[in-house]
PDB file of N, CA, C and O in Angstrom:
ATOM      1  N   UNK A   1       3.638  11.406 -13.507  1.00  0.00           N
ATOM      2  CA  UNK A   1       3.157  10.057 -13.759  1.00  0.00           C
ATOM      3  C   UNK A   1       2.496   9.476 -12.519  1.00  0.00           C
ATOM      4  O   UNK A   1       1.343   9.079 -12.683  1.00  0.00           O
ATOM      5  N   UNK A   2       2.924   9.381 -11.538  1.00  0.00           N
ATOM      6  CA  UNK A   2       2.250   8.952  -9.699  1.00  0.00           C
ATOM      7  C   UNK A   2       3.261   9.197  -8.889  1.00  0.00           C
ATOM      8  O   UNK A   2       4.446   9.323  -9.198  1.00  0.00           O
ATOM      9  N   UNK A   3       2.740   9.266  -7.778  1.00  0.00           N
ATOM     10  CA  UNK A   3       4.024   9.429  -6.711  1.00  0.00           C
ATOM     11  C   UNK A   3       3.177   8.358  -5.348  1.00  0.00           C
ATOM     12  O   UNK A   3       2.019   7.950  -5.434  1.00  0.00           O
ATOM     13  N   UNK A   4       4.063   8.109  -4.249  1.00  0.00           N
ATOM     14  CA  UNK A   4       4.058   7.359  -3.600  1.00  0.00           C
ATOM     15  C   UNK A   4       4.728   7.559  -2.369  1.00  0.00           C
ATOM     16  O   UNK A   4       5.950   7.697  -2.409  1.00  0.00           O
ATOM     17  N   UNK A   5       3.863   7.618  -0.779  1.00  0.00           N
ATOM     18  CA  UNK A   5       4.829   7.828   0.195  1.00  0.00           C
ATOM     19  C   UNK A   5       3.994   7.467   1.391  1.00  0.00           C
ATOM     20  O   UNK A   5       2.787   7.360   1.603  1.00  0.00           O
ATOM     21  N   UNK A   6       5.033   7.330   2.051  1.00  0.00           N
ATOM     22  CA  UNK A   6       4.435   6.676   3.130  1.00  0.00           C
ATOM     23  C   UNK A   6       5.145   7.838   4.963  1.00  0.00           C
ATOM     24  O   UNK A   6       6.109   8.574   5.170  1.00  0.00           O
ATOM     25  N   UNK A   7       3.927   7.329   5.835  1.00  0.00           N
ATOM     26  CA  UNK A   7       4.526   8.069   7.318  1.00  0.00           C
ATOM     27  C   UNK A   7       4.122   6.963   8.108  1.00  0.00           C
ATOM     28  O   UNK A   7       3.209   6.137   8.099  1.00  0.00           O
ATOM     29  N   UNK A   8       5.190   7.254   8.845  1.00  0.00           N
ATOM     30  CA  UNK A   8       5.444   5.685  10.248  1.00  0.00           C
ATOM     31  C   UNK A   8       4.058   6.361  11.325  1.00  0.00           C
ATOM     32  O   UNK A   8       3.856   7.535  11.639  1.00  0.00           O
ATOM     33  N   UNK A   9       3.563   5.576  11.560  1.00  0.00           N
ATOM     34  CA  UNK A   9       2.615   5.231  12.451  1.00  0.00           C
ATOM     35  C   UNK A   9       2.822   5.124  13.955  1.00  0.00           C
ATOM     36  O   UNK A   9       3.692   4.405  14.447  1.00  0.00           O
ATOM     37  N   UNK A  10       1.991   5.865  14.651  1.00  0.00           N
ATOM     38  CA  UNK A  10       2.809   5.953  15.749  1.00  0.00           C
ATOM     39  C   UNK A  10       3.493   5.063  16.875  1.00  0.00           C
ATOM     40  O   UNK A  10       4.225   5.321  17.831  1.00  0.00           O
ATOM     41  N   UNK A  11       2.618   3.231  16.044  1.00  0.00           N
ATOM     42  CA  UNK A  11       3.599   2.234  16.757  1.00  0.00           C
ATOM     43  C   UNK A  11       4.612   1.975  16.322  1.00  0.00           C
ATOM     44  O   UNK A  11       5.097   0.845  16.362  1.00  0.00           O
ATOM     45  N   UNK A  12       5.210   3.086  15.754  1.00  0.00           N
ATOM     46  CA  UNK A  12       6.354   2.665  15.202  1.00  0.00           C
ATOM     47  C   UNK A  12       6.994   1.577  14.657  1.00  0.00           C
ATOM     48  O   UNK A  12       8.200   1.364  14.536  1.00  0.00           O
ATOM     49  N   UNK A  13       5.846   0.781  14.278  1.00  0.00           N
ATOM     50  CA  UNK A  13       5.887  -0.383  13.319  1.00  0.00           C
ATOM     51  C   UNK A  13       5.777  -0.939  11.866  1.00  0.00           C
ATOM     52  O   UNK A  13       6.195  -1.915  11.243  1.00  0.00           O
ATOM     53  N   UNK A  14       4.973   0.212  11.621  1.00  0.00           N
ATOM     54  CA  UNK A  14       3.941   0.494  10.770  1.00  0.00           C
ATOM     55  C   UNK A  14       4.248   1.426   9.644  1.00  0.00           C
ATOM     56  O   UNK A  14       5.165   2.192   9.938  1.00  0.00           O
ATOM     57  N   UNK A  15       3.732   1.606   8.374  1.00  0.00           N
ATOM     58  CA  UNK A  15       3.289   3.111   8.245  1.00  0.00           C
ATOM     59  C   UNK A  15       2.156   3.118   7.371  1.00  0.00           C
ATOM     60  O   UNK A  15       1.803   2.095   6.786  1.00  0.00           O
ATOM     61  N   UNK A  16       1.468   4.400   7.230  1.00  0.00           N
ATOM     62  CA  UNK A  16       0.407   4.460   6.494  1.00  0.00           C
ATOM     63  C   UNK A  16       1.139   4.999   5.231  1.00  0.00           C
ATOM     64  O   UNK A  16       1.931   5.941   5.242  1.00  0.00           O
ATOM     65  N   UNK A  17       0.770   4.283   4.150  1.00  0.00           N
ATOM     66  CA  UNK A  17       1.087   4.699   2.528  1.00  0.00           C
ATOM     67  C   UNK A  17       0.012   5.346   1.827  1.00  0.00           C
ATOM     68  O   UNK A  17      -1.161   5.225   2.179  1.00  0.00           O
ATOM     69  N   UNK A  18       0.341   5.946   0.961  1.00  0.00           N
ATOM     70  CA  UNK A  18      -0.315   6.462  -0.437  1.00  0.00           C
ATOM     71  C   UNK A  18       0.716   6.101  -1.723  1.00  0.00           C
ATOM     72  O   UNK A  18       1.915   6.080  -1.999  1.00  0.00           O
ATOM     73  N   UNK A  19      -0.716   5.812  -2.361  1.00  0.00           N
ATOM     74  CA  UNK A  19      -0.057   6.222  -3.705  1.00  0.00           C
ATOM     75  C   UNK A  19      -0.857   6.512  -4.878  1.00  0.00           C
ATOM     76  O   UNK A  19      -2.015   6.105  -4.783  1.00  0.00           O
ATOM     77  N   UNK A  20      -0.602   7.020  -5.807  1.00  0.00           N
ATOM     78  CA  UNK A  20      -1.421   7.618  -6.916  1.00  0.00           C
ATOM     79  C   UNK A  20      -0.357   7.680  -8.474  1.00  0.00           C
ATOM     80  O   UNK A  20       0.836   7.851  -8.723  1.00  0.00           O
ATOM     81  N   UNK A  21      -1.584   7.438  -9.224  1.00  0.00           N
ATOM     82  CA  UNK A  21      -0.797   7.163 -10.594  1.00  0.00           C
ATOM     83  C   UNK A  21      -1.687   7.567 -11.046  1.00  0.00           C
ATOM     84  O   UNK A  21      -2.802   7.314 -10.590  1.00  0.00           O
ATOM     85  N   UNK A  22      -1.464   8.445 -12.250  1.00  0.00           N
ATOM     86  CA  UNK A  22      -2.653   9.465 -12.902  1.00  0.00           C
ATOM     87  C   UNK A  22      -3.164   8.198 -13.673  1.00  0.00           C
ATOM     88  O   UNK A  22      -2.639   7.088 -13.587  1.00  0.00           O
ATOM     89  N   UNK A  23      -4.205   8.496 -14.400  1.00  0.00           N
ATOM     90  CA  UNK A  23      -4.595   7.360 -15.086  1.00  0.00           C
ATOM     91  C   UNK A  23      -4.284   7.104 -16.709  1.00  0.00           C
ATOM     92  O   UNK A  23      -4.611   6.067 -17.287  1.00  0.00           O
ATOM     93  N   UNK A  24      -3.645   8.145 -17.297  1.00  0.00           N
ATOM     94  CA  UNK A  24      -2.778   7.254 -18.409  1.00  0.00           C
ATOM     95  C   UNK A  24      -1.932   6.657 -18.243  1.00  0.00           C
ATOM     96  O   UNK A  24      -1.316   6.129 -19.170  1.00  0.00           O
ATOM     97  N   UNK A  25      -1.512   6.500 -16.617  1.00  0.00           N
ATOM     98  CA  UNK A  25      -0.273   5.777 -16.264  1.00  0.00           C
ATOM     99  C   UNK A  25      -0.741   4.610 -16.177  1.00  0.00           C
ATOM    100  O   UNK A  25       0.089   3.701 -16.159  1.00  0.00           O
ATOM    101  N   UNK A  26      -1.838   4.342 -16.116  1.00  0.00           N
ATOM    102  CA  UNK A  26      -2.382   3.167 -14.864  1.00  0.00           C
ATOM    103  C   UNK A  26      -1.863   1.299 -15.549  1.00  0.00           C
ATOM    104  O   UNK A  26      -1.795   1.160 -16.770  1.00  0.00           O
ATOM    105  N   UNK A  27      -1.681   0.564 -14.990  1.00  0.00           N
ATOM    106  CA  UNK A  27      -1.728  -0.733 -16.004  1.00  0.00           C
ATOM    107  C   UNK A  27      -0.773  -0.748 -16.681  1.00  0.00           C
ATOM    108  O   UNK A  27      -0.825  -1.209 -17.822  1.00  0.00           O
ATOM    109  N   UNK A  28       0.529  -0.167 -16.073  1.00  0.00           N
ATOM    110  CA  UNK A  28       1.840  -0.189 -16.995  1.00  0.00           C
ATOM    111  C   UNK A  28       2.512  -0.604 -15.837  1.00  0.00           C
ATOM    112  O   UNK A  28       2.388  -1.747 -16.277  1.00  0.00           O
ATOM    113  N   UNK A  29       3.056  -0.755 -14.868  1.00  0.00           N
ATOM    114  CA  UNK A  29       3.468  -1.153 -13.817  1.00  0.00           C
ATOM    115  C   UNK A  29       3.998  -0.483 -12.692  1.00  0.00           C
ATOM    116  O   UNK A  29       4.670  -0.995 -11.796  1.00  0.00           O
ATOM    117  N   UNK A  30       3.598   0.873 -12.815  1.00  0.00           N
ATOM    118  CA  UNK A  30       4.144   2.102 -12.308  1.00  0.00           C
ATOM    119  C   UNK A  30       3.914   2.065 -10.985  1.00  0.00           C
ATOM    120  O   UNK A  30       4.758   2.402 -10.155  1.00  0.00           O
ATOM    121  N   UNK A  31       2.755   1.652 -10.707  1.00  0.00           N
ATOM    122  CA  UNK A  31       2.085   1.534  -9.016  1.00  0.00           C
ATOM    123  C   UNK A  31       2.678   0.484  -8.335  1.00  0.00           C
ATOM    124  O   UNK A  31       2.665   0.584  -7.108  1.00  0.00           O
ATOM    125  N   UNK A  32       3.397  -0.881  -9.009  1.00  0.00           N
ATOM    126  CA  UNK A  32       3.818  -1.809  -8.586  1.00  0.00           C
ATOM    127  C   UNK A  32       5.217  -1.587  -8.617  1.00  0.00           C
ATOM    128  O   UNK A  32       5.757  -2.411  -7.880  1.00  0.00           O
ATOM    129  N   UNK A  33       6.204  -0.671  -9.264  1.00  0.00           N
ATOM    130  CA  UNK A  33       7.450  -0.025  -8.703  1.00  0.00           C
ATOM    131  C   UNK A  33       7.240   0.665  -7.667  1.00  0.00           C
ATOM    132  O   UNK A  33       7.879   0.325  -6.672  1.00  0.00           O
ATOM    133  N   UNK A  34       6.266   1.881  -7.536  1.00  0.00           N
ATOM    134  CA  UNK A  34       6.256   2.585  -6.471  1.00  0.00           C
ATOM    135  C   UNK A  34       6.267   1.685  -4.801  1.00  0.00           C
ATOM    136  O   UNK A  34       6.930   1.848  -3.777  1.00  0.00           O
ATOM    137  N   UNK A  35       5.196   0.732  -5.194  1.00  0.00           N
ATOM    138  CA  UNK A  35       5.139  -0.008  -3.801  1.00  0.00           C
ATOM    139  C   UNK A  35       6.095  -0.954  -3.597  1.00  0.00           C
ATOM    140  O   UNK A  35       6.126  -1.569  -2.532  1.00  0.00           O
ATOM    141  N   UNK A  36       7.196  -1.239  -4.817  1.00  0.00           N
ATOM    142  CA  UNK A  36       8.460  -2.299  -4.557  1.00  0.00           C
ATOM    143  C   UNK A  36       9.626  -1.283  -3.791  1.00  0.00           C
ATOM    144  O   UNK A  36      10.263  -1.626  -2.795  1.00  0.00           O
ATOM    145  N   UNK A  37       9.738  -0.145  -4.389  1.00  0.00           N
ATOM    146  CA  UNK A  37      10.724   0.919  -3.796  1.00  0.00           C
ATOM    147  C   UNK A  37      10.290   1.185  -2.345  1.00  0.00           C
ATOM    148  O   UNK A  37      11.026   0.868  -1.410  1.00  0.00           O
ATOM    149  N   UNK A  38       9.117   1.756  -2.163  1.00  0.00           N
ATOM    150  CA  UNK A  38       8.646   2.034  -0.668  1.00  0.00           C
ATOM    151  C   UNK A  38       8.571   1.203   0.146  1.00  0.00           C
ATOM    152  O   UNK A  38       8.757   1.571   1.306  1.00  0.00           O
ATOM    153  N   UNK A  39       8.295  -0.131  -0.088  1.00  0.00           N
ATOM    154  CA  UNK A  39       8.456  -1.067   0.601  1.00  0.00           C
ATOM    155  C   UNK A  39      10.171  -0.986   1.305  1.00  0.00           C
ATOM    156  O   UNK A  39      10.583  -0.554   2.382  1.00  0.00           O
ATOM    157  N   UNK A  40      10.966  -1.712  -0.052  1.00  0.00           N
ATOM    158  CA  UNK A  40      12.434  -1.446   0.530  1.00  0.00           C
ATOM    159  C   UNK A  40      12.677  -0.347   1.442  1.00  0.00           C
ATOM    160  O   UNK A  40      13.378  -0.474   2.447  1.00  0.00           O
ATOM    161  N   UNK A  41      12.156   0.633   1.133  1.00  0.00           N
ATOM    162  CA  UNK A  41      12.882   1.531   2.394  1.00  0.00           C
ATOM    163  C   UNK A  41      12.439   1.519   3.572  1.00  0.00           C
ATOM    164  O   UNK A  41      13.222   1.709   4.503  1.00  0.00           O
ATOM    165  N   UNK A  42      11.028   1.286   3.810  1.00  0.00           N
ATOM    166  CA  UNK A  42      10.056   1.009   5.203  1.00  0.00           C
ATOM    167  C   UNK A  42      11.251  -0.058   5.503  1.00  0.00           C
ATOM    168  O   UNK A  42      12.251   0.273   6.140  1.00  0.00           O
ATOM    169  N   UNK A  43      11.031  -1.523   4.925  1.00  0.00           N
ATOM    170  CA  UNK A  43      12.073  -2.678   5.269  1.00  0.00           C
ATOM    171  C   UNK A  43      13.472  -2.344   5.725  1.00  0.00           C
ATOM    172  O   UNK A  43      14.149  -3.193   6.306  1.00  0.00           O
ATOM    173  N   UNK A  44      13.873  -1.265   5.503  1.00  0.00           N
ATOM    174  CA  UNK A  44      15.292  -0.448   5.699  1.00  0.00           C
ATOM    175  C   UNK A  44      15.027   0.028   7.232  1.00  0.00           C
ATOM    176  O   UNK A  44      15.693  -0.258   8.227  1.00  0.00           O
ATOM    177  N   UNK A  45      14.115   0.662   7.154  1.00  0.00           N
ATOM    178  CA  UNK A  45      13.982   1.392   8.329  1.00  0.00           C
ATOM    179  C   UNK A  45      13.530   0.910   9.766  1.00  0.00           C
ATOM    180  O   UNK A  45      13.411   1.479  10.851  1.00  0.00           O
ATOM    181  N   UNK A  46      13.247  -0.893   9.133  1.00  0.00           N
ATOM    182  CA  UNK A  46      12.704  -1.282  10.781  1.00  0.00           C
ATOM    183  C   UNK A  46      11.250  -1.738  10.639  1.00  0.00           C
ATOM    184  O   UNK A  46      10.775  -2.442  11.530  1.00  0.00           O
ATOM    185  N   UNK A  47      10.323  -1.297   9.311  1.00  0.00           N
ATOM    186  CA  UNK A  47       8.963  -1.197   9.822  1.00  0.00           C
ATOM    187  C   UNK A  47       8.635  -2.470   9.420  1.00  0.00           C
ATOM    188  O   UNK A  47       9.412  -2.977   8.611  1.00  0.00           O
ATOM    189  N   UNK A  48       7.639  -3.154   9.791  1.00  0.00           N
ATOM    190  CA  UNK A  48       7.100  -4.602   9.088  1.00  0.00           C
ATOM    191  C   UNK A  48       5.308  -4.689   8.538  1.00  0.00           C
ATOM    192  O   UNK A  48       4.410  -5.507   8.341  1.00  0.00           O
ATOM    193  N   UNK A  49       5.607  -3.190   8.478  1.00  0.00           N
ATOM    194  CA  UNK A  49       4.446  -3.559   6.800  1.00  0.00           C
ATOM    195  C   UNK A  49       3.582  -1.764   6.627  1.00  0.00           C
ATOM    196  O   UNK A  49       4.024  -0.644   6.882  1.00  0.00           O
ATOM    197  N   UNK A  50       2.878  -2.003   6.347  1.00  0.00           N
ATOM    198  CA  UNK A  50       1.541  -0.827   5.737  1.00  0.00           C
ATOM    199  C   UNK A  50       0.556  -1.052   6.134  1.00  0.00           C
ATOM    200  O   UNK A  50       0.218  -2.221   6.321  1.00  0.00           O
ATOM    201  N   UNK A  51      -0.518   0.323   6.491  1.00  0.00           N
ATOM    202  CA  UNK A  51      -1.557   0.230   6.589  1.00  0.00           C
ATOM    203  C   UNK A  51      -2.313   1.458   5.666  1.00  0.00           C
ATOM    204  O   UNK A  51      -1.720   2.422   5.182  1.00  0.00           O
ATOM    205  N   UNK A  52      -3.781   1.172   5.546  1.00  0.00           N
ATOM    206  CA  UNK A  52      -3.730   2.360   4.232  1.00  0.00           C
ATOM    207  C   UNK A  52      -5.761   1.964   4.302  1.00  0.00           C
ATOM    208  O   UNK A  52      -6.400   0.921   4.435  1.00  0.00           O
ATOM    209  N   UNK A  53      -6.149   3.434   4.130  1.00  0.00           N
ATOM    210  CA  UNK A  53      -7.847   3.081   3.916  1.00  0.00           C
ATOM    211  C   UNK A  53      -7.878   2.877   2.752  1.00  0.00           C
ATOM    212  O   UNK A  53      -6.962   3.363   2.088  1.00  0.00           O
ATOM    213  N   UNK A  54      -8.690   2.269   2.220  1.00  0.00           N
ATOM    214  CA  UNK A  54      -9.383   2.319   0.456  1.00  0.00           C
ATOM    215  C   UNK A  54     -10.880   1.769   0.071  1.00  0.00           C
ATOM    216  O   UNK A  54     -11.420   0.737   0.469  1.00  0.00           O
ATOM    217  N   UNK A  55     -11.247   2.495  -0.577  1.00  0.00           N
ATOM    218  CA  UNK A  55     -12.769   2.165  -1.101  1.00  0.00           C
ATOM    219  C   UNK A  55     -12.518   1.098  -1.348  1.00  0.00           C
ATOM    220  O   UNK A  55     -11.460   0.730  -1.859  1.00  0.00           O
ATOM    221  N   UNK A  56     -13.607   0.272  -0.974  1.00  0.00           N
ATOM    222  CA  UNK A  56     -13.550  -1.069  -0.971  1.00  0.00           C
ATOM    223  C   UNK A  56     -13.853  -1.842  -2.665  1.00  0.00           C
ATOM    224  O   UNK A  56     -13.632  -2.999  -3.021  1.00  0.00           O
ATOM    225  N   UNK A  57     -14.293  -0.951  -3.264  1.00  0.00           N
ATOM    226  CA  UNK A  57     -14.292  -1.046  -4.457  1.00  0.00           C
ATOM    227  C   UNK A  57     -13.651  -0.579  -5.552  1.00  0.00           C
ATOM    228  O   UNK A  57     -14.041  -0.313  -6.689  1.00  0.00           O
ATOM    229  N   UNK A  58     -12.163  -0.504  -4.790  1.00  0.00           N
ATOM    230  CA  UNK A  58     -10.828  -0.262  -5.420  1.00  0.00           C
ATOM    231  C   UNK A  58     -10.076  -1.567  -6.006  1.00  0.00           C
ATOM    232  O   UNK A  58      -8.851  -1.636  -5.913  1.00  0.00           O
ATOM    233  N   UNK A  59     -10.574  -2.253  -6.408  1.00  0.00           N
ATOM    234  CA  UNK A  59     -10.217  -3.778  -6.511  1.00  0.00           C
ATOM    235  C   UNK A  59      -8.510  -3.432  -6.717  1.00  0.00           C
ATOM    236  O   UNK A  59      -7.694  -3.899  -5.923  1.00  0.00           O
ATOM    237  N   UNK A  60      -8.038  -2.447  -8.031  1.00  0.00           N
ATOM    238  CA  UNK A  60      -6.666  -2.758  -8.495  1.00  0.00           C
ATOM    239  C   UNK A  60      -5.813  -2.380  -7.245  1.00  0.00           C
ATOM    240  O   UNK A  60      -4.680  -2.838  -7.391  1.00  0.00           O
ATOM    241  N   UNK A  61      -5.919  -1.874  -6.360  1.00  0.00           N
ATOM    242  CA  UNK A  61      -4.815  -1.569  -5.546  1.00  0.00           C
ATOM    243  C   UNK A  61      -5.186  -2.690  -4.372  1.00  0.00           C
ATOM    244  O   UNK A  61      -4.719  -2.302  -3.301  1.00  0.00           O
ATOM    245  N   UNK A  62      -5.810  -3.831  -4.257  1.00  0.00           N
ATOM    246  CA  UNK A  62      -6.051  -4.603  -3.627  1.00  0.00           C
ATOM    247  C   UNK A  62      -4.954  -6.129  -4.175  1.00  0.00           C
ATOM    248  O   UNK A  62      -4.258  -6.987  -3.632  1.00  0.00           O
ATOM    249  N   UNK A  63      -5.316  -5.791  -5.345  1.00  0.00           N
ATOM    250  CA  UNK A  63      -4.692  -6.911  -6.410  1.00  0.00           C
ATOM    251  C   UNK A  63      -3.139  -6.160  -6.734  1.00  0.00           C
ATOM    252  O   UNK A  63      -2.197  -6.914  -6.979  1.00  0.00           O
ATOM    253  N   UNK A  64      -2.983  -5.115  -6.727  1.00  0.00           N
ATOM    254  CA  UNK A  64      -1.442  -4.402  -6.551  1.00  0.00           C
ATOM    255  C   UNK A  64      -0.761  -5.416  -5.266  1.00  0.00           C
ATOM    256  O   UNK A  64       0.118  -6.256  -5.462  1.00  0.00           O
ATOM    257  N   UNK A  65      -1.493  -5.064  -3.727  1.00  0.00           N
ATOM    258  CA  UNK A  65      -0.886  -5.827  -2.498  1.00  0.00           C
ATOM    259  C   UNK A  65      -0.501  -7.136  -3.098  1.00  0.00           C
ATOM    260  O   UNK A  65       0.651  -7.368  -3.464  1.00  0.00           O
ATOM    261  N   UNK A  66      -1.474  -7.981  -3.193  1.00  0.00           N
ATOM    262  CA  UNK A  66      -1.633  -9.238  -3.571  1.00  0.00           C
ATOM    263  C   UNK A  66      -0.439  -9.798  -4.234  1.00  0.00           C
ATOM    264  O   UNK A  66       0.519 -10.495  -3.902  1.00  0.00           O
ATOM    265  N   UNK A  67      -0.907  -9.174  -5.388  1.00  0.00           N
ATOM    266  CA  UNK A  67       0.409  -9.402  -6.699  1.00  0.00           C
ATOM    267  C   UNK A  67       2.104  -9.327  -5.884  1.00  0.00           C
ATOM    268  O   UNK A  67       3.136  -9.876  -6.270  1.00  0.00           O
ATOM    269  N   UNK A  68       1.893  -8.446  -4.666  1.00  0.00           N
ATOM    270  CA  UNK A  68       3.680  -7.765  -4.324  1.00  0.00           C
ATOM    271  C   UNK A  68       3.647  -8.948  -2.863  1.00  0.00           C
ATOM    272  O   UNK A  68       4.539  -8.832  -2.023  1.00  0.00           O
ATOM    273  N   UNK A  69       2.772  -9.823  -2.724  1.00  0.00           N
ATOM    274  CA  UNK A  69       3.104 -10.947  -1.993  1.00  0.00           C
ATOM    275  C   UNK A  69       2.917 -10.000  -0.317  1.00  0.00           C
ATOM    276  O   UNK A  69       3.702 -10.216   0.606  1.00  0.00           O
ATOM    277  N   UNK A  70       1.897  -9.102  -0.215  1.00  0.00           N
ATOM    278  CA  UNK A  70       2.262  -9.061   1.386  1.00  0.00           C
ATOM    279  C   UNK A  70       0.851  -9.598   1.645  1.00  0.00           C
ATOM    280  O   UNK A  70      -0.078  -9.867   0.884  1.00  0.00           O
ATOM    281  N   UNK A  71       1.031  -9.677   3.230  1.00  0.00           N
ATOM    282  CA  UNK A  71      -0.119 -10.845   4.371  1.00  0.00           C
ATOM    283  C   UNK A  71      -1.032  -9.143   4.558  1.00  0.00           C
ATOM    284  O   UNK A  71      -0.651  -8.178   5.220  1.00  0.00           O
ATOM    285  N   UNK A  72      -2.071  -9.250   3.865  1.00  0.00           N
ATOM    286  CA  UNK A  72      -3.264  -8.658   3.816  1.00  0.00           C
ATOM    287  C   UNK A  72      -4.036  -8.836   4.926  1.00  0.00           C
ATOM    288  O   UNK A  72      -4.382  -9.995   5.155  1.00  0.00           O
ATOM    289  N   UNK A  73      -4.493  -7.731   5.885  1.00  0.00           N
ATOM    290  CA  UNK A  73      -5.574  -8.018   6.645  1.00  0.00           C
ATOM    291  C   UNK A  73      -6.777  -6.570   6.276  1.00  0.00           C
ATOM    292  O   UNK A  73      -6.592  -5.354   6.325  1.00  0.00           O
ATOM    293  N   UNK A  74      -7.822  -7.271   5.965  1.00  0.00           N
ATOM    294  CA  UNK A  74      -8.458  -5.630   5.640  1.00  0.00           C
ATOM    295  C   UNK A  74     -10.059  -5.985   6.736  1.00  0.00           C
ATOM    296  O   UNK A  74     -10.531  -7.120   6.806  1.00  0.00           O
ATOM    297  N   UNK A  75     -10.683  -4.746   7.501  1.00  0.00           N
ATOM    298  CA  UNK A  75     -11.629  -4.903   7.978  1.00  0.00           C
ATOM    299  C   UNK A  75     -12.630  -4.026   7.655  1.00  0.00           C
ATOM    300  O   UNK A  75     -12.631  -2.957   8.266  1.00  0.00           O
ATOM    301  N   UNK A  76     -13.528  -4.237   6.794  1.00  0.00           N
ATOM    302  CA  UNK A  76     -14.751  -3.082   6.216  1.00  0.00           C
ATOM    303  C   UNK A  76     -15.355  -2.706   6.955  1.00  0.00           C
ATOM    304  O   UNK A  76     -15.789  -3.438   7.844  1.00  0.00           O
ATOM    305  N   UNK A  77     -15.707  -1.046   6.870  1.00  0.00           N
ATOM    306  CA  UNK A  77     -16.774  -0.148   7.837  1.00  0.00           C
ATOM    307  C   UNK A  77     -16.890   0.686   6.590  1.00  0.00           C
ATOM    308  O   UNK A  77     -16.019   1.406   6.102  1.00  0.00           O
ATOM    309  N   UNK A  78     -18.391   0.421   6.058  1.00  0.00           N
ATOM    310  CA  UNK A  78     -19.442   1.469   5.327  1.00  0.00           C
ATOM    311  C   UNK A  78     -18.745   1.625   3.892  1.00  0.00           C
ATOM    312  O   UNK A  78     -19.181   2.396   3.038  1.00  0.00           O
ATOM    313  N   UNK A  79     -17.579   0.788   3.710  1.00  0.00           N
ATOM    314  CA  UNK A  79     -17.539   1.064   2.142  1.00  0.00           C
ATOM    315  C   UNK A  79     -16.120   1.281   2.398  1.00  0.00           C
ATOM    316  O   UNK A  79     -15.512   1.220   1.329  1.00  0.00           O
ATOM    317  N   UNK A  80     -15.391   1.496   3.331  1.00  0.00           N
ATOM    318  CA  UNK A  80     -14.079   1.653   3.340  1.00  0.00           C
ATOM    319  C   UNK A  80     -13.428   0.722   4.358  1.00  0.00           C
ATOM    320  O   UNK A  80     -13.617   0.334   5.511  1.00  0.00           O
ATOM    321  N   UNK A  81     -12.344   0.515   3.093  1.00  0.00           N
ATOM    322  CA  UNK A  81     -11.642  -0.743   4.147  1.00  0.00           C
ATOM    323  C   UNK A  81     -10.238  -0.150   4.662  1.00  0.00           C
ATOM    324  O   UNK A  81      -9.331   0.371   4.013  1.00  0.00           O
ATOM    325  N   UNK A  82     -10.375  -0.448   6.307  1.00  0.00           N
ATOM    326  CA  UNK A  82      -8.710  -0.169   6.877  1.00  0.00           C
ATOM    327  C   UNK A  82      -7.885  -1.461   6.671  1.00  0.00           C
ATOM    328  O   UNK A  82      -7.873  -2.302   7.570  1.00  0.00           O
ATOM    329  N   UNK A  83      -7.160  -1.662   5.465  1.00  0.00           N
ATOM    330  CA  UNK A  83      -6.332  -2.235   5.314  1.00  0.00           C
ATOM    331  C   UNK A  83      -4.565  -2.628   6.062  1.00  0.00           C
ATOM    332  O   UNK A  83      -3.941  -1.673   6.526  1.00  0.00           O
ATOM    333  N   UNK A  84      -4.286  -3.244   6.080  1.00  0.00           N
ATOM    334  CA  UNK A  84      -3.611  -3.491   7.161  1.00  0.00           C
ATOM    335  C   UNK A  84      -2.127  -4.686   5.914  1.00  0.00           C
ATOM    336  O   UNK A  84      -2.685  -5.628   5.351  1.00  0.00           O
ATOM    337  N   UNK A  85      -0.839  -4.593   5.671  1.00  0.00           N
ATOM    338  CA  UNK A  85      -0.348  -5.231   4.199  1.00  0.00           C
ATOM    339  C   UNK A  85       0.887  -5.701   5.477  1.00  0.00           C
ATOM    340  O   UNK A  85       1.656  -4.742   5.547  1.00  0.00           O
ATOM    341  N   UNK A  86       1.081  -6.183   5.915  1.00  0.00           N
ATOM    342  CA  UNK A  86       2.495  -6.506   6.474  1.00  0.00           C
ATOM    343  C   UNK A  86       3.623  -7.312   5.742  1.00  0.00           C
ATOM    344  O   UNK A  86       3.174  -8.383   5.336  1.00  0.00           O
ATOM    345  N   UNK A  87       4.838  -7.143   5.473  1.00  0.00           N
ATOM    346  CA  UNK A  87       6.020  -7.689   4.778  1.00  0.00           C
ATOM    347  C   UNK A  87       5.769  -9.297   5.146  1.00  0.00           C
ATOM    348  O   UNK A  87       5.235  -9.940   6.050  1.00  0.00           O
ATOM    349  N   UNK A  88       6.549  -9.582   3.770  1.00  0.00           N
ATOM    350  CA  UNK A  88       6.987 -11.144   4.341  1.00  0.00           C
ATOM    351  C   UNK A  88       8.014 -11.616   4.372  1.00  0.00           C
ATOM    352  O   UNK A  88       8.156 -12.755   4.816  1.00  0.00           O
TER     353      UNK A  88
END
């Protein structure tokens, strides 16, 4: 159905996530568990948020962050944005 994971960053603050949900999954809420679970455990572990590239014309995983309430910073270069999601 998708999977979801993340690796701490080497400021050890951080980590960079993935996640993927095939697309008969999509729009059922599957991507928005994955990033409620991963979150908790980053939050477990010390870290205070995510960072993650994405086509900037990925709107739903933009509106995924959004929707899960974290402080968004994203800065575009050529179509891809280094997104930046920190906890609140």
């Amino acid at each position: 159905m998708g999977m979801g994971q993340y690796s701490v960053n080497r400021d050890l603050l951080t980590a960079d996530i993935g996640l993927l949900v095939r697309d008969e999954w999509q729009k059922q809420g599957l991507g928005a568990e994955l990033l409620s679970y991963l979150a908790y455990l980053a939050k477990k572990q010390g870290l205070l948020g995510f960072t993650a590239e994405v086509l900037m014309d990925n709107a739903p995983v933009f509106q995924l962050f959004r929707k899960a309430r974290f402080d968004l910073q994203k800065e575009n270069d050529s179509g891809i944005c280094f997104m930046k999601a920190m906890f609140k």
